[in-house]
Residue, then its C-alpha position, 0 to 999 in steps of 0.5 A: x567172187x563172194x562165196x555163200x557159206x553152206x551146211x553141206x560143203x567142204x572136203x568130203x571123202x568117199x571112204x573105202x570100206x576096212x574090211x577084214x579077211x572074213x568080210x566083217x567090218x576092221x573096226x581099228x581100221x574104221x578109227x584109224x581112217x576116221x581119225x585122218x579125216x576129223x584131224x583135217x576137219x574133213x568129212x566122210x561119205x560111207x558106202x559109196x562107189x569107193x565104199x564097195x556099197x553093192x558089195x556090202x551086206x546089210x549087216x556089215x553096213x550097218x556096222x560100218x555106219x555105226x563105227x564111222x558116227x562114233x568115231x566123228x570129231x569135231x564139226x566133221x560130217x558123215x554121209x552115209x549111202x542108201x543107193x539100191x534097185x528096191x526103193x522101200x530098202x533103200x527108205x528103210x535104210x535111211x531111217x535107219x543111219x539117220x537114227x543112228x547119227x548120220x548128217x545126210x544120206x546119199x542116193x543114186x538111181x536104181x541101176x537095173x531098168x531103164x529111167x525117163x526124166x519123169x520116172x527119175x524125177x519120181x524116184x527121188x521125189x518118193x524117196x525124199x518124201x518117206x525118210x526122215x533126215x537130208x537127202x543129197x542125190x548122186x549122179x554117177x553115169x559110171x557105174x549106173x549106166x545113166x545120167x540124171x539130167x540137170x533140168x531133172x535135178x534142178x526141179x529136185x533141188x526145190x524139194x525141201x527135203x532134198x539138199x544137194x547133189x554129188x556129181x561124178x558126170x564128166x564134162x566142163x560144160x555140165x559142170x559150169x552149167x551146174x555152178x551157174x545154177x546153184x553156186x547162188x542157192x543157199x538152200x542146195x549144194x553141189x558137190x564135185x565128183x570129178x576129182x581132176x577138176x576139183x581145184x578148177x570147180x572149186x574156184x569157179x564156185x562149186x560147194x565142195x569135192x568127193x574125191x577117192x584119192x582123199x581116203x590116202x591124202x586127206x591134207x593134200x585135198x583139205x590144203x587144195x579146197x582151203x586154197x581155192x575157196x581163198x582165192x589162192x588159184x596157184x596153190x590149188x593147182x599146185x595141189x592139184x596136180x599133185x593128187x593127180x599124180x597119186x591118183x594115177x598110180x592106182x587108176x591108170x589103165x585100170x577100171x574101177x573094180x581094179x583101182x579101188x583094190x588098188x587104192x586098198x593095197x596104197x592105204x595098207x602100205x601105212x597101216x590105214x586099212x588092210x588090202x581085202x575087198x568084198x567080191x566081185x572086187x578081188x586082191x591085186x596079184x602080191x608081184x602087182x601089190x609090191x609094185x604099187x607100194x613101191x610107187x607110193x614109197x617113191x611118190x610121197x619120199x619125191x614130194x619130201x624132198x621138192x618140200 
């Protein structure tokens, strides 16, 4: 199928957030990521979910926005998080990262009352409306306890301030049926979430991935999403798969507060980041550490050797 080559596409990871031991920003760390990612021409999305971004406090996120735009390369992107319950923070910090750099911002609802259709389509309307760089909505039922339904989106995504949409929700019919409604847009942008199915959207005509295993194996996922935009079924699978197999071991039979721990203790076993989170994440116990670290060990020494 012909693909329309659009501004917000590609592999974009939603990087955790290096942390030191006294909750500032690791700044080395921020550069070492950075550079994994700008090296692989990929781009990044800074106080996400994986990000830890409710976590984070003002002044450590702007720090964080701040390293991440100096150390972009190349045709490199940064998306920067602006989700929060108060709408005029969340303008606020919008105008914020966009004068610093930023390519775009990212917004999901508000996560403490209730949302009708009308009301979620309100939010982002008012929202788009008062910040002065690209917005791209978040959808993430997880963590939000909500799901922007896809008739809502669609009427956002005629809001010529809003340019695409990052979907986490489960489901292959939500996800052919958003393929159906903007793989033909130039103007909008829909972005997968669901990193399982990153290779099966990509082929069927989604725009790009945000997949939190990429913070580990960029090139794996860079090698997956150029397989798949060239047609290259087989290899993306292959790719797949693989991904799949890393992600299981920090996301299996763990929920989310576990896993992006876990994710930190994988990415300190090759010095990228050091294992600390923001509360009310916590450290994995040390015998659970060296227990994941072994496991990569083992997993990336296997994928050597079938090479």
């Amino acid at each position: 199928m012909s693909r329309i080559e659009k501004k917000y596409s590609g592999v974009i990871v939603p990087m955790i957030t290096p942390v030191n031991a006294d909750f500032s920003i690791d700044r080395t760390s921020v550069a070492s990521v950075m550079k994994t990612f700008t090296q692989n021409h990929i781009s990044v999305f800074v106080l996400g979910t994986t990000g830890e971004s409710t976590s984070v406090p003002e002044k450590q996120k702007t720090d964080l926005v701040k390293w991440a735009v100096l150390s972009k390369q190349n045709q490199s992107k940064v998306y920067a998080g602006i989700s929060g319950n108060c709408l005029q923070e969340s303008i606020d910090a919008a105008n914020l990262y966009a004068s610093m750099g930023v390519d775009a911002v990212v917004a999901h609802l508000p996560f403490y009352y209730p949302m009708s259709g009308d009301n979620m389509l309100k939010y982002f309307e008012t929202l788009a409306n008062n910040i002065t760089c690209p917005l791209i909505l978040y959808n993430n039922p997880i963590t939000v306890k909500m799901s922007i339904p896809l008739e809502v989106i669609d009427k956002l995504s005629y809001h010529p301030g809003i340019y695409g949409v990052k979907d986490s929700e489960r489901g292959i019919e939500r996800l052919d049926k958003s393929i159906e409604l903007w793989a033909n847009r130039n103007d909008f942008s829909f972005l997968l979430g669901w990193a399982v199915q990153s290779a099966y959207g990509l082929i069927k005509g989604c725009d790009g991935i945000v997949p939190s295993t990429a913070n580990l194996t960029p090139e794996i996922y860079k090698l997956l999403y150029d397989s798949a935009i060239q047609g290259n079924a087989e290899e993306a699978e292959k790719m797949q798969q693989l991904t799949n197999e890393i992600s299981e071991i920090y996301q299996k039979d763990k929920n989310i507060s576990e896993s992006i721990p876990a994710l930190k203790v994988l990415m300190s076993e090759f010095d990228l980041c050091k294992p600390h989170v923001f509360p009310p994440m916590y450290e994995p116990a040390e015998d659970e550490q060296i227990r994941l670290k072994k496991m990569i060990r083992e997993k990336i020494k296997k994928t050597i050797l079938q090479e």
